[in-house]
DSSP file (Angstrom, degrees, kcal/mol; ACC not computed):
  #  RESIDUE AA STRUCTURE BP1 BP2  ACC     N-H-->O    O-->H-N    N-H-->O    O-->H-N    TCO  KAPPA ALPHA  PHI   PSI    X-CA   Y-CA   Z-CA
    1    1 A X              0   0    0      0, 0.0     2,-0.5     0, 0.0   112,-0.3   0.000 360.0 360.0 360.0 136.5   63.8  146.0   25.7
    2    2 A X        -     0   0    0    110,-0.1   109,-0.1     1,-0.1    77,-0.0  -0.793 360.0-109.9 -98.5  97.7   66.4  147.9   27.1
    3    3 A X        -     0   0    0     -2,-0.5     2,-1.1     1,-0.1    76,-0.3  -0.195  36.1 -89.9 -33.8 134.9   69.2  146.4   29.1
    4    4 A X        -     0   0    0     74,-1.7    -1,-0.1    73,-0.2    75,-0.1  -0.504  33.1-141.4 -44.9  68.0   69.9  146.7   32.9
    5    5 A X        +     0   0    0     -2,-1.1    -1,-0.1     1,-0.1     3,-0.0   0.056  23.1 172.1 -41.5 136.0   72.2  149.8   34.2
    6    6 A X        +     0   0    0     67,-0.1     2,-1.0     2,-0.1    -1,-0.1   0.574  43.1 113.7-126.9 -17.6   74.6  148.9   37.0
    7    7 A X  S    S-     0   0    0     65,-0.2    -1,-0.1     1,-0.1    -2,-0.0  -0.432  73.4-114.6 -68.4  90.5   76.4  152.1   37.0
    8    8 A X        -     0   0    0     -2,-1.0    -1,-0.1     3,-0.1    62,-0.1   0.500  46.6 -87.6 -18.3 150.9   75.9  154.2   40.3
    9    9 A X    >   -     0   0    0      1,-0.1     3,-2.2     2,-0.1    -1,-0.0  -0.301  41.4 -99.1 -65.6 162.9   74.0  157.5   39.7
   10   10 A X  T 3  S+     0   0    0      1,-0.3    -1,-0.1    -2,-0.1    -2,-0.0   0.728 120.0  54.5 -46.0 -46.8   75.9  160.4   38.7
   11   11 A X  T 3  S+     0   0    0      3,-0.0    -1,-0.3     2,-0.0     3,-0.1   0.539  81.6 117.9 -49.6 -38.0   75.9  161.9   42.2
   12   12 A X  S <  S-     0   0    0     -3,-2.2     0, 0.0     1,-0.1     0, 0.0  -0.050  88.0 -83.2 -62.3 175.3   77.5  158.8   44.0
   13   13 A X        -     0   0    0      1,-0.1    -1,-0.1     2,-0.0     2,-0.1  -0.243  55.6-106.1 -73.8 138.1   80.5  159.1   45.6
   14   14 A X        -     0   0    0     -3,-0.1    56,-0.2     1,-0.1    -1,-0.1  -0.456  30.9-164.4 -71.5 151.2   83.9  158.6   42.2
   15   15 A X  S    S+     0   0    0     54,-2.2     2,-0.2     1,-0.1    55,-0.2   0.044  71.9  10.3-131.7  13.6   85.6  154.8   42.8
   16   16 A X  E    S-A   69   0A   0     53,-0.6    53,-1.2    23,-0.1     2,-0.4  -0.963  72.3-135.6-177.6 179.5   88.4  155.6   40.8
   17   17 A X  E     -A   68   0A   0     20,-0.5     2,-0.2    -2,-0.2    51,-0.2  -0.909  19.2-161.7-135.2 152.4   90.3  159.0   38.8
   18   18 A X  E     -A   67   0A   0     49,-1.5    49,-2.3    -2,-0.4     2,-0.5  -0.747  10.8-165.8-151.0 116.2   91.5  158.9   35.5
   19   19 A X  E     -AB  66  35A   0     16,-1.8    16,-1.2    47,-0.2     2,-0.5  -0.841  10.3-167.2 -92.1 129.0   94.0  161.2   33.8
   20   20 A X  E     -AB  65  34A   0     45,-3.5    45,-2.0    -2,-0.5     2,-0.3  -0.828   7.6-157.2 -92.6 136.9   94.2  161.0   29.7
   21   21 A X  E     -AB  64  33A   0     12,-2.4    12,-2.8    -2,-0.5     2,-0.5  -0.980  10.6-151.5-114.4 150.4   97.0  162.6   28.2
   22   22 A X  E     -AB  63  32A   0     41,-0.7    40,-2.4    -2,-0.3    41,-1.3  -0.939  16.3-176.5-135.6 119.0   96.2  163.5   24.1
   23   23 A X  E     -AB  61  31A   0      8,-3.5     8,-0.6    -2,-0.5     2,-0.3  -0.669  15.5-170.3 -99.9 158.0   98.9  163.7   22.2
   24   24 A X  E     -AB  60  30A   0     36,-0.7    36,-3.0    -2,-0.2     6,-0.2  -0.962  21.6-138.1-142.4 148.0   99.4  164.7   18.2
   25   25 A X        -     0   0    0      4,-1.4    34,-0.1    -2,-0.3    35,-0.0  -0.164  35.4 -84.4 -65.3 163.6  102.8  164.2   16.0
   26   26 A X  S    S+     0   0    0      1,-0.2    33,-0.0     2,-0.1    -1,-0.0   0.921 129.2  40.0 -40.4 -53.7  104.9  165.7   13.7
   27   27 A X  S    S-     0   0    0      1,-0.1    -1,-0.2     0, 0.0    -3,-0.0   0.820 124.9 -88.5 -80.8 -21.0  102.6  164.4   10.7
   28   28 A X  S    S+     0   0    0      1,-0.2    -2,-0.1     0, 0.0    -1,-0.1   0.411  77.9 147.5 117.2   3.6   98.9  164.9   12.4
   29   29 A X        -     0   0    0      2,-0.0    -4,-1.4     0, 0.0     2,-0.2  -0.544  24.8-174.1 -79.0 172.1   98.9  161.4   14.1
   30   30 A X  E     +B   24   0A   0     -6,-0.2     2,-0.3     2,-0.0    -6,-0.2  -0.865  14.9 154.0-172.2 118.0   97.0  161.5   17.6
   31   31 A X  E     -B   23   0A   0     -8,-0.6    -8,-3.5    -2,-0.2     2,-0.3  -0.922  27.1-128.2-158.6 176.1   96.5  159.0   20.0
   32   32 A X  E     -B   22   0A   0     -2,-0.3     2,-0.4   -10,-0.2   -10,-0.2  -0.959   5.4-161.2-114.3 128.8   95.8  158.9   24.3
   33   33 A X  E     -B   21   0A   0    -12,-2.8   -12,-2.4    -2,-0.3     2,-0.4  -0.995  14.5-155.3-106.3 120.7   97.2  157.4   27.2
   34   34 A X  E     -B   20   0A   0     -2,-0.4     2,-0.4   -14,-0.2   -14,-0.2  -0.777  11.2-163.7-103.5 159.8   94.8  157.3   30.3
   35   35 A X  E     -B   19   0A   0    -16,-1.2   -16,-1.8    -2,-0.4     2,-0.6  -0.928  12.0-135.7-132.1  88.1   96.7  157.1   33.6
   36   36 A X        -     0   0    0     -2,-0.4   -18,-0.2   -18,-0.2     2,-0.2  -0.599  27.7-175.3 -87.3 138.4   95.0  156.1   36.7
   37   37 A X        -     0   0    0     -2,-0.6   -20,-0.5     1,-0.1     2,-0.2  -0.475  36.6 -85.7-102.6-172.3   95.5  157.9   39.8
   38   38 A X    >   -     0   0    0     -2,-0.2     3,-2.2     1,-0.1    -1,-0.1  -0.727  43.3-121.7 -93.9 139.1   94.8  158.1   43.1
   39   39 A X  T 3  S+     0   0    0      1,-0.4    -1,-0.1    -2,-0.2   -21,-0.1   0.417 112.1  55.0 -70.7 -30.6   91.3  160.0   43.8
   40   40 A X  T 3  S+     0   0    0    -23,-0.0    -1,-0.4     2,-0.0    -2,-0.1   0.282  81.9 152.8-116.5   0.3   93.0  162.8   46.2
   41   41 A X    <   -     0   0    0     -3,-2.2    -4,-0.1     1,-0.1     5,-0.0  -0.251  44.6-123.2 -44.4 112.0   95.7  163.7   43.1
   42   42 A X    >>  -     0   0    0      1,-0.1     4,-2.8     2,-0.1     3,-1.3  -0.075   7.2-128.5 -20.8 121.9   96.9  167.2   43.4
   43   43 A X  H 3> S+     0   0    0      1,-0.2     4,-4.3     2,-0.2     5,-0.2   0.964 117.2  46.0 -42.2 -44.1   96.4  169.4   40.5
   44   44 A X  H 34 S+     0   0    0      1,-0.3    -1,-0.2     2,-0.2    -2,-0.1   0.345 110.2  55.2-112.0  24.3  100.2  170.2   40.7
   45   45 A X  H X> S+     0   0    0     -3,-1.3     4,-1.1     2,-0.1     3,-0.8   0.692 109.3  48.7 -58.3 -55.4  100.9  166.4   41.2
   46   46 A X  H >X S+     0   0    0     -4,-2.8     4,-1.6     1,-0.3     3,-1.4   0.972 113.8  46.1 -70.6 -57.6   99.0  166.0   38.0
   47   47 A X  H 3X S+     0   0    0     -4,-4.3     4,-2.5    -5,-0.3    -1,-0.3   0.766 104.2  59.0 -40.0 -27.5  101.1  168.8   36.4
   48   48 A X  H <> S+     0   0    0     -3,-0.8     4,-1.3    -5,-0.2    -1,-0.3   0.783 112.7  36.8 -88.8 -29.2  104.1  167.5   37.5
   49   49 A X  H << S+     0   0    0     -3,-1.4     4,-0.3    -4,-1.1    -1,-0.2   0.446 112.7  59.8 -84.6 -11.9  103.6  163.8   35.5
   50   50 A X  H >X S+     0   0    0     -4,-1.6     4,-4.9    -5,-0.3     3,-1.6   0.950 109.4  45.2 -89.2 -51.0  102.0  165.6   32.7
   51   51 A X  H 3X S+     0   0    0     -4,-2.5     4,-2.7     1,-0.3    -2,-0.2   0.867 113.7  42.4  -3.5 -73.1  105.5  167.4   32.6
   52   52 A X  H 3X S+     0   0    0     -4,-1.3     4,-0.9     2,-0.1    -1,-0.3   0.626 109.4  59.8 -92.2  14.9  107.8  164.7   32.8
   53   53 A X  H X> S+     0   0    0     -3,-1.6     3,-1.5    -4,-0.3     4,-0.5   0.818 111.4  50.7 -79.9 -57.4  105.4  162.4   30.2
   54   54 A X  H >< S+     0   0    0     -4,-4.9     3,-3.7     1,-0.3     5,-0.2   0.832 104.1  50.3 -30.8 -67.1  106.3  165.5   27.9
   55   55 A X  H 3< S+     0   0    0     -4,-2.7    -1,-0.3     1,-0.3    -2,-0.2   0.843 107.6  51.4 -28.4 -59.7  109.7  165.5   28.4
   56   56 A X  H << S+     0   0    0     -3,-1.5     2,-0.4    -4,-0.9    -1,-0.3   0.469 111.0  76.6 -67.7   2.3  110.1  161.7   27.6
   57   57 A X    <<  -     0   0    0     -3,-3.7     4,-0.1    -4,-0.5    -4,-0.0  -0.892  52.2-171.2-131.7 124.3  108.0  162.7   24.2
   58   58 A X  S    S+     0   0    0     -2,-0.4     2,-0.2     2,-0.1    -1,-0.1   0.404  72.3  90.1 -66.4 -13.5  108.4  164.3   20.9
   59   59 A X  S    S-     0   0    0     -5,-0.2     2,-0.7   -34,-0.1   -34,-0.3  -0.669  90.8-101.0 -82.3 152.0  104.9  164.3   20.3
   60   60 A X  E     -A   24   0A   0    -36,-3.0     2,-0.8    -2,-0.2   -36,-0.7  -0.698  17.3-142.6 -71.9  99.4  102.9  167.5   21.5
   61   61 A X  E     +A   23   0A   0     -2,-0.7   -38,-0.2   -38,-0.2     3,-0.1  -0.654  37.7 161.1 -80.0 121.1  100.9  167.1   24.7
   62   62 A X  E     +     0   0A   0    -40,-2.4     2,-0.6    -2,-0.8    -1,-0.2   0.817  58.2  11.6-116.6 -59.3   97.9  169.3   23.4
   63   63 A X  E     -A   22   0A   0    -41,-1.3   -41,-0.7    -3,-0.2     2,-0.6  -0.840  56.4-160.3-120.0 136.0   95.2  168.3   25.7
   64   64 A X  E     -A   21   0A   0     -2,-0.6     2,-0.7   -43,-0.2   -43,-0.2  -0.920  15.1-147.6-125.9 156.6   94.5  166.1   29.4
   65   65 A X  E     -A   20   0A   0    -45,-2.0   -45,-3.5    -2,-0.6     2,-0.7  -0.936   3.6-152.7-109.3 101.3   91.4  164.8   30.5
   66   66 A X  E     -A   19   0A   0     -2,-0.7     2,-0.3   -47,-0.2   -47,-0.2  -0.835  25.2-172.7 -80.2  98.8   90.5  164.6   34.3
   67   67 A X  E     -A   18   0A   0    -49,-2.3   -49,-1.5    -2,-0.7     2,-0.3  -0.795  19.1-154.1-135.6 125.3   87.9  161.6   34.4
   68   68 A X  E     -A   17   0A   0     -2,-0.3     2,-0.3   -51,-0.2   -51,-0.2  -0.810  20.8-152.8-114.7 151.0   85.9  160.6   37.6
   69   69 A X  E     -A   16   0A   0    -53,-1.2   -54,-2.2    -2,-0.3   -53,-0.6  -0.969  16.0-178.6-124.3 135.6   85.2  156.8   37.2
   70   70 A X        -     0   0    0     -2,-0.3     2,-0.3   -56,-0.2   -56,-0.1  -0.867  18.6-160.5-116.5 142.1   81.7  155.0   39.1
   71   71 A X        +     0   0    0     -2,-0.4     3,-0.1   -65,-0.1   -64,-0.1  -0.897  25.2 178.6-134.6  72.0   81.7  152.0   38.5
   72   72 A X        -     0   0    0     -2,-0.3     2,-0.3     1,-0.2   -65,-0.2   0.470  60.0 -59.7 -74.5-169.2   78.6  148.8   38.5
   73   73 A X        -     0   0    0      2,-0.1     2,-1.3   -67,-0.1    -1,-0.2  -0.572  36.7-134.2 -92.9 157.1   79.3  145.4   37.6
   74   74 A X        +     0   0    0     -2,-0.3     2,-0.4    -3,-0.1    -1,-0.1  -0.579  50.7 155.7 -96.0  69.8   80.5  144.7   34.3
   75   75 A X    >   -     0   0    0     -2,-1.3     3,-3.3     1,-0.1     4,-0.1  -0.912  37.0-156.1-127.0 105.4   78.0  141.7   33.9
   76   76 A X  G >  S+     0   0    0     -2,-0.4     3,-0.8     1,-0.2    -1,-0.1   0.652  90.6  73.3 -38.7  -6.6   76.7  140.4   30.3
   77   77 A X  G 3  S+     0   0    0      1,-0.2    -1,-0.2   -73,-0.0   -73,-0.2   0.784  84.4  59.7 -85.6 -11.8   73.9  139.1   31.8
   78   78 A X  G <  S+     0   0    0     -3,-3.3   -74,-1.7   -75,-0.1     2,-0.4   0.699  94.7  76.1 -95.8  13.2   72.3  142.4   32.4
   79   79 A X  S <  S-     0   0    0     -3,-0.8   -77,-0.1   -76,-0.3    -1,-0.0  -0.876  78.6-118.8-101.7 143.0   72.2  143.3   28.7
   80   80 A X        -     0   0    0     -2,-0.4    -1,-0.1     1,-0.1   -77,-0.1  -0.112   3.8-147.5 -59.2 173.2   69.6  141.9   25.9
   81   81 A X        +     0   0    0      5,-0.0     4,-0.2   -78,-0.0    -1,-0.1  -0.210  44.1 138.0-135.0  33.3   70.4  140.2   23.2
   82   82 A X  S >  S-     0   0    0    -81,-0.2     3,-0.5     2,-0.1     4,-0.2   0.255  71.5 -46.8 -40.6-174.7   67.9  141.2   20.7
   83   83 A X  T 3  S+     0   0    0      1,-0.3    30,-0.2     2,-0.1    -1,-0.1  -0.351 141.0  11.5 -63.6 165.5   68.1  142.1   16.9
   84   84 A X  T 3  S+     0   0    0      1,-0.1    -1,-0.3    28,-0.1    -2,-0.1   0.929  83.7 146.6  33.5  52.0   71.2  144.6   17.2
   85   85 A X    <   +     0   0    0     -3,-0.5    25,-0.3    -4,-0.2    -1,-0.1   0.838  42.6  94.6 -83.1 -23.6   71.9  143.5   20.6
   86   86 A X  S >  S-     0   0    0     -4,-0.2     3,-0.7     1,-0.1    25,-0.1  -0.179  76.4-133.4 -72.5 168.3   75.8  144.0   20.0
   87   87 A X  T 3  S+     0   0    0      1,-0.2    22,-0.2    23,-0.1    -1,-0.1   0.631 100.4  78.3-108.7   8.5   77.4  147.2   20.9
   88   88 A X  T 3  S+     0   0    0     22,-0.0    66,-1.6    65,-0.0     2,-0.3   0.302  89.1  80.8 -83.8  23.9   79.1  147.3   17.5
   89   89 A X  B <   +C  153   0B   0     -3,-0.7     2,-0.2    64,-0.2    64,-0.2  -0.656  62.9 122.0 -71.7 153.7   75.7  148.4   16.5
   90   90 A X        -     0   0    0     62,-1.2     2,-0.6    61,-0.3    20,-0.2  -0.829  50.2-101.7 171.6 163.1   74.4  151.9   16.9
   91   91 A X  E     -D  108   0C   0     17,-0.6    17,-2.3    18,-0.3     2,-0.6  -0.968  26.0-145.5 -95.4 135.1   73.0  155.2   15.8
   92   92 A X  E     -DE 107 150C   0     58,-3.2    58,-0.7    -2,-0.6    15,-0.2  -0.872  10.4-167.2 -88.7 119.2   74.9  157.9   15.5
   93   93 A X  E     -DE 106 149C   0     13,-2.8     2,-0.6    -2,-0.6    13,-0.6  -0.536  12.8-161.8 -89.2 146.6   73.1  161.0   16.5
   94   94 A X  E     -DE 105 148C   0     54,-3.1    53,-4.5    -2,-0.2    54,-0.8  -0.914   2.0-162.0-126.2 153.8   75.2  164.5   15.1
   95   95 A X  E     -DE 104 146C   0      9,-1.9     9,-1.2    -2,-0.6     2,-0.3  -0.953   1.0-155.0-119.0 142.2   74.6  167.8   16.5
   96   96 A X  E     -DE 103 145C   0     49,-4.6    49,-2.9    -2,-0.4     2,-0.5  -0.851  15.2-146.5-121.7 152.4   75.6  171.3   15.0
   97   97 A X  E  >  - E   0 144C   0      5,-1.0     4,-1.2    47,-0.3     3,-0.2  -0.951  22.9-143.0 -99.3 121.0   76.2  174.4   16.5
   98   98 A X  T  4 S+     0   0    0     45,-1.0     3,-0.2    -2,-0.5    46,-0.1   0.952  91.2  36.0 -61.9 -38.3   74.9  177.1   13.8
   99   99 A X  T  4 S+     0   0    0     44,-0.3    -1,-0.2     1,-0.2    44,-0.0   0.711 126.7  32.0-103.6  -1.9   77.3  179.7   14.3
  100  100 A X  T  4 S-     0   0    0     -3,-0.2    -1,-0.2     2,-0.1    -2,-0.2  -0.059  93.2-137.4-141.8  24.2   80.4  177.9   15.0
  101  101 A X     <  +     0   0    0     -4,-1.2     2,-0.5    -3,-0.2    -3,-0.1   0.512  49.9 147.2  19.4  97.1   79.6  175.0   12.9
  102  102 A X        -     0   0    0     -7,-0.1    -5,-1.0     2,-0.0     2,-0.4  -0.898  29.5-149.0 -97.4 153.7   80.8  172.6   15.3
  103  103 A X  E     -D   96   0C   0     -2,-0.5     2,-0.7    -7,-0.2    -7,-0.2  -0.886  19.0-171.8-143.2 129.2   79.6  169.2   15.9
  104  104 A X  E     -D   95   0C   0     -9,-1.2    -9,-1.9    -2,-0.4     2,-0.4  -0.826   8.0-164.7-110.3 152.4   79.0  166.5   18.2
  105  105 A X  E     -D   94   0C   0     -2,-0.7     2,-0.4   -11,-0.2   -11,-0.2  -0.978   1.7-163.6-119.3 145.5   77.9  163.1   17.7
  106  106 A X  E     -D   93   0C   0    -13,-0.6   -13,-2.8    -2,-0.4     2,-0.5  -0.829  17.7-143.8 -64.3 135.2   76.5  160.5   20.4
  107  107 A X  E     -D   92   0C   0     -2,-0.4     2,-0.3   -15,-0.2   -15,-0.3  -0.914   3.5-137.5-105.6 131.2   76.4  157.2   19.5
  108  108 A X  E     -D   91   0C   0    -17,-2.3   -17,-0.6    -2,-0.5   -16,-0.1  -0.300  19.9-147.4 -70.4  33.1   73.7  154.9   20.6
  109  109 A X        -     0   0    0     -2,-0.3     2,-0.6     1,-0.2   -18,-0.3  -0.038  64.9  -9.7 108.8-154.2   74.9  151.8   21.5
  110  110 A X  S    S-     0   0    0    -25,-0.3     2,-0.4   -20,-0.2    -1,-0.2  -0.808  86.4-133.1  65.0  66.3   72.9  148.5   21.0
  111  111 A X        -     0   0    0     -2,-0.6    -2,-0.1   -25,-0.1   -21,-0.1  -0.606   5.4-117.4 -77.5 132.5   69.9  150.0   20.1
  112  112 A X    >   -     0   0    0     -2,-0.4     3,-4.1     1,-0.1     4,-0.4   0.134  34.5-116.5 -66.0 141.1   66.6  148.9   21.7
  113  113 A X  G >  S+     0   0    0   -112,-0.3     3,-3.6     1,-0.2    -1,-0.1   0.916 109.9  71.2 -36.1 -50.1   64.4  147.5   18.6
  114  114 A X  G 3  S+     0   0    0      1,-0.3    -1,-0.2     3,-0.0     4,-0.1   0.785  88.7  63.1 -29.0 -39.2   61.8  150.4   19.3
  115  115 A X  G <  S+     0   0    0     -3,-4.1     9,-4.1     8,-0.1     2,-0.3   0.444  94.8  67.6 -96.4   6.8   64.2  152.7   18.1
  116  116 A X  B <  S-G  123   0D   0     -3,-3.6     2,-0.4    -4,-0.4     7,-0.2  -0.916  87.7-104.2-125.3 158.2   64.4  151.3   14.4
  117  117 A X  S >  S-     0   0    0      5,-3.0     3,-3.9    -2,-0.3     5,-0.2  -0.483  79.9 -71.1 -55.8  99.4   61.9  151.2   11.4
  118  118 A X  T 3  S-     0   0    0     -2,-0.4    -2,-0.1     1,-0.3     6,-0.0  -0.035 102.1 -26.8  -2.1 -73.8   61.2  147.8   11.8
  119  119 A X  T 3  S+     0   0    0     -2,-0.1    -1,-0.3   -36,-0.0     2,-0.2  -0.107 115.6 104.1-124.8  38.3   64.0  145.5   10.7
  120  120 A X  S <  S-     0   0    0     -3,-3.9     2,-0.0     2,-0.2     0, 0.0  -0.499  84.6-116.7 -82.5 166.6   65.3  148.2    8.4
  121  121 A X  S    S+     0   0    0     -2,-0.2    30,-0.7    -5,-0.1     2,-0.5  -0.256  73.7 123.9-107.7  52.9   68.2  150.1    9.4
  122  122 A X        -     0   0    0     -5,-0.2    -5,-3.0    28,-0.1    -2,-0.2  -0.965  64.2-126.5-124.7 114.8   66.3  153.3    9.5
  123  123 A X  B     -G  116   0D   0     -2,-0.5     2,-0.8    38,-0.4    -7,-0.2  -0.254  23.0-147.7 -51.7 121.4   66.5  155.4   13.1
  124  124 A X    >   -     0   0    0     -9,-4.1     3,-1.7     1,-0.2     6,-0.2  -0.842  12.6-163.6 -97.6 109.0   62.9  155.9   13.8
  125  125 A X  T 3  S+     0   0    0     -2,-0.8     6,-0.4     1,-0.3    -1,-0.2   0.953  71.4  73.1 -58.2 -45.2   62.8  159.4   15.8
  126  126 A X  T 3  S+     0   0    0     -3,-0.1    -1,-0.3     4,-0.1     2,-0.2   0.298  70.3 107.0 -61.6  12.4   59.6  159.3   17.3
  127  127 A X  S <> S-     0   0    0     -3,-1.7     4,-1.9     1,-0.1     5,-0.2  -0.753  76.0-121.0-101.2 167.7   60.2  156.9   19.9
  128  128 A X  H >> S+     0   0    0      1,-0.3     4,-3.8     2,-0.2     3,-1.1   0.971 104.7  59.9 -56.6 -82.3   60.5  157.7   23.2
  129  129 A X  H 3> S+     0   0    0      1,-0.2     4,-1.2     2,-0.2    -1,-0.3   0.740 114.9  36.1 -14.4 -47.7   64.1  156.3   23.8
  130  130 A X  H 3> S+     0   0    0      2,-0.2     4,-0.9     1,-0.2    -1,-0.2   0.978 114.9  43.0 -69.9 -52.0   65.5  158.5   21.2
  131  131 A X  H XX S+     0   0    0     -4,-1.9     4,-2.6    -3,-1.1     3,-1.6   0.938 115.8  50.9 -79.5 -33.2   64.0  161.7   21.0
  132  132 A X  H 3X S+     0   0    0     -4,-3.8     4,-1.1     1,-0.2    -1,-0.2   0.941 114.2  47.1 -65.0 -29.4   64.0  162.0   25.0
  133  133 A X  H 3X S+     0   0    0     -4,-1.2     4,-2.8    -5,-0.4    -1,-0.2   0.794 111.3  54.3 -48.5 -38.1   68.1  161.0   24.7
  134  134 A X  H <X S+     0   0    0     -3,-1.6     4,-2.4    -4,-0.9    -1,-0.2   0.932 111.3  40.4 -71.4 -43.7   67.9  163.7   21.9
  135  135 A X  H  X S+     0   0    0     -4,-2.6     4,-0.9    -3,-0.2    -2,-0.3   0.818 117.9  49.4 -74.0 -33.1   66.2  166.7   24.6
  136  136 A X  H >X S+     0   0    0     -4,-1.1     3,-2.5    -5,-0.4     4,-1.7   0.989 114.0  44.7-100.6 -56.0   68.7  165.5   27.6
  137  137 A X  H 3< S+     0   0    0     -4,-2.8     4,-0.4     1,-0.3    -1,-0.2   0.858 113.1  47.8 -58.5 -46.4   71.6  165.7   25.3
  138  138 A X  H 3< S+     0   0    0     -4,-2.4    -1,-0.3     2,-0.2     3,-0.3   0.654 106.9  62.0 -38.8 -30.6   70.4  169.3   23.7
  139  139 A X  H << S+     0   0    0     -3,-2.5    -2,-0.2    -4,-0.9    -3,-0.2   0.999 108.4  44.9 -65.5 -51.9   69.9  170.7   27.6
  140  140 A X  S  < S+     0   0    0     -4,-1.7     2,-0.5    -5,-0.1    -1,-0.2   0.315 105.5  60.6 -89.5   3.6   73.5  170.0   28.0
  141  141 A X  S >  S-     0   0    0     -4,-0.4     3,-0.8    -3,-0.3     2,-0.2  -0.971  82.0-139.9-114.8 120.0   74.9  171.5   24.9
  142  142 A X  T 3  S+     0   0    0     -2,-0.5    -3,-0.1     1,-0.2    -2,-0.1  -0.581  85.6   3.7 -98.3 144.0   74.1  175.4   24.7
  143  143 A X  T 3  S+     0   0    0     -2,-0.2   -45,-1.0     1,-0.2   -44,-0.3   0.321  95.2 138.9  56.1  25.2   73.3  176.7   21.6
  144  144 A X  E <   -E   97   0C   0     -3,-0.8     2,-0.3    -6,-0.2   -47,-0.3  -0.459  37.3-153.7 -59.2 133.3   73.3  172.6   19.3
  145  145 A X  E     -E   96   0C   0    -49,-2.9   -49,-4.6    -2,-0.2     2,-0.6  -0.883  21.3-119.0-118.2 147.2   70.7  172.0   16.9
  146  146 A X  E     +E   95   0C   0     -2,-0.3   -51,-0.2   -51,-0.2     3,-0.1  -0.815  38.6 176.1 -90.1 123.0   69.9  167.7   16.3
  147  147 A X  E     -     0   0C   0    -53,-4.5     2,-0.3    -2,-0.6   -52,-0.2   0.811  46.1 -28.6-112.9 -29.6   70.8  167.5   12.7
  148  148 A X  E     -E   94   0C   0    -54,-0.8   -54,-3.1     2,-0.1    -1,-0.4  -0.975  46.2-138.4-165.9 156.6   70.4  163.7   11.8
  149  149 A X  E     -EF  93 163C   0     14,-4.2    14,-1.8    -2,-0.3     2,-0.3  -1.000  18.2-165.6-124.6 136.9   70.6  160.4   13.1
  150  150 A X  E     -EF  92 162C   0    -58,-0.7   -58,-3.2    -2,-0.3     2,-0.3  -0.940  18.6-145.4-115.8 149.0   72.2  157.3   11.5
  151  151 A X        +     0   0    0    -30,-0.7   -61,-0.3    10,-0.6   -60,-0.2  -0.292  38.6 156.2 -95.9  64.9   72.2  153.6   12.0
  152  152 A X        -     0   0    0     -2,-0.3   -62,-1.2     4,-0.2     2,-0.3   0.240  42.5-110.6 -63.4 174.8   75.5  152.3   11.0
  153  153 A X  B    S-C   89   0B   0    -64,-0.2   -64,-0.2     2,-0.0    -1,-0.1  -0.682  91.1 -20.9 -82.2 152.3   78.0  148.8   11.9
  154  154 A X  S    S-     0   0    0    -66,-1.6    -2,-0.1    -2,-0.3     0, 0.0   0.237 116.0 -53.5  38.5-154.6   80.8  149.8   13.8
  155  155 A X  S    S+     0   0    0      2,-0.1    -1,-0.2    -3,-0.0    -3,-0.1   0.721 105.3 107.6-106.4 -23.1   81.5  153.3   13.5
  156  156 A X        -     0   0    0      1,-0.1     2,-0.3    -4,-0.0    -4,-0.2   0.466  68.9-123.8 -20.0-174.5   81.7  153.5    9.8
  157  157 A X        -     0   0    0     -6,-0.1    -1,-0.1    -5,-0.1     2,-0.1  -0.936  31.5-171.9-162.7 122.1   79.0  155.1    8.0
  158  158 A X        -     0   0    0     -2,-0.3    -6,-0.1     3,-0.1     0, 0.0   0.252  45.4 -76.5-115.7-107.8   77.4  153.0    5.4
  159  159 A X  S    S+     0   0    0     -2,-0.1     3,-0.1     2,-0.0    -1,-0.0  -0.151  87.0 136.8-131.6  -3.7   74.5  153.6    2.4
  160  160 A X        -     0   0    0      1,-0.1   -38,-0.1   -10,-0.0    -8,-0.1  -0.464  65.9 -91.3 -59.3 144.9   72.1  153.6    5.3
  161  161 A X        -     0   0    0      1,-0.1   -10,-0.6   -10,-0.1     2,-0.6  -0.124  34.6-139.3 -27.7 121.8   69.3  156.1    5.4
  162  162 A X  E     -F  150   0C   0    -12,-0.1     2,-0.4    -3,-0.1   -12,-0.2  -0.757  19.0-160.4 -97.1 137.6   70.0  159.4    7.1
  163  163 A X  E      F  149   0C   0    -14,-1.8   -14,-4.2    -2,-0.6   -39,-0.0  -0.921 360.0 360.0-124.3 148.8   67.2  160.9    9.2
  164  164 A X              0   0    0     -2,-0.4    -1,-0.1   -16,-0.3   -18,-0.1   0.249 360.0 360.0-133.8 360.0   66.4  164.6   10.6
């Protein structure tokens, strides 16, 4: 059984802005700061703090991230607590791009029992939950192939069966 979404639809109206700025180091270290601002920030507001973060910084600001926030209630009670109920459960589903070998992964979350081999920790594709997650996600990345899904702890990757 599936847990209870509180999060407006996609469409509603943003309740909050978030900028990240993505930093990397001398050695190859990498880390984020998100920043919230006010909804109506200028682009050449936003430039103008991305600026003077730099300035205070040795590290290379490489990327920022413009992030529109809606926002439900944040209430345990509208999620199960089934086998894997936790959200340091999950599948990770990866995606390839064939010609530019790139990849993305989604992670799955708490996955509803359906979506494992009975109380193995083997991603069962054929249920609905998955594969339709699998087509929504494919619409929106042009030219991805689904190459496998795993169920791990955390985000680790353990000895679990990989499936394609």
């Amino acid at each position: 059984m599936a847990g209870t979404r509180t999060a407006p639809a996609f469409t509603a109206t943003a309740t909050q802005r978030l900028i990240t700025f993505h930093f990397v180091d001398s050695s190859g270290d990498s880390t984020a700061q998100a920043i919230a601002v006010a909804l109506a920030a200028t682009a050449a507001d936003i430039e103008a703090l991305a600026a003077k973060y730099q300035a205070a910084s040795q590290a290379s600001l490489w990327q920022i991230t413009d992030t529109l926030l809606r926002s439900g209630d944040k209430d345990p009670d509208n999620a199960t607590a089934l086998q894997r109920g936790s959200v340091a459960n999950g599948i990770n589903l990866l995606f390839k791009h064939p010609t530019t070998l790139d990849t993305n992964s989604i992670r799955v979350f708490a996955p509803v029992t359906a979506s494992m081999q009975g109380n193995q920790d083997i991603p069962l594709l054929s249920d609905a939950s998955l594969s339709e997650l699998i087509t929504a996600a494919l619409a929106l990345q042009t030219g991805y192939n689904f190459r496998q899904a795993q169920y791990t702890e955390r985000k680790e990757r353990k000895n679990n069966p990989v499936v394609s």
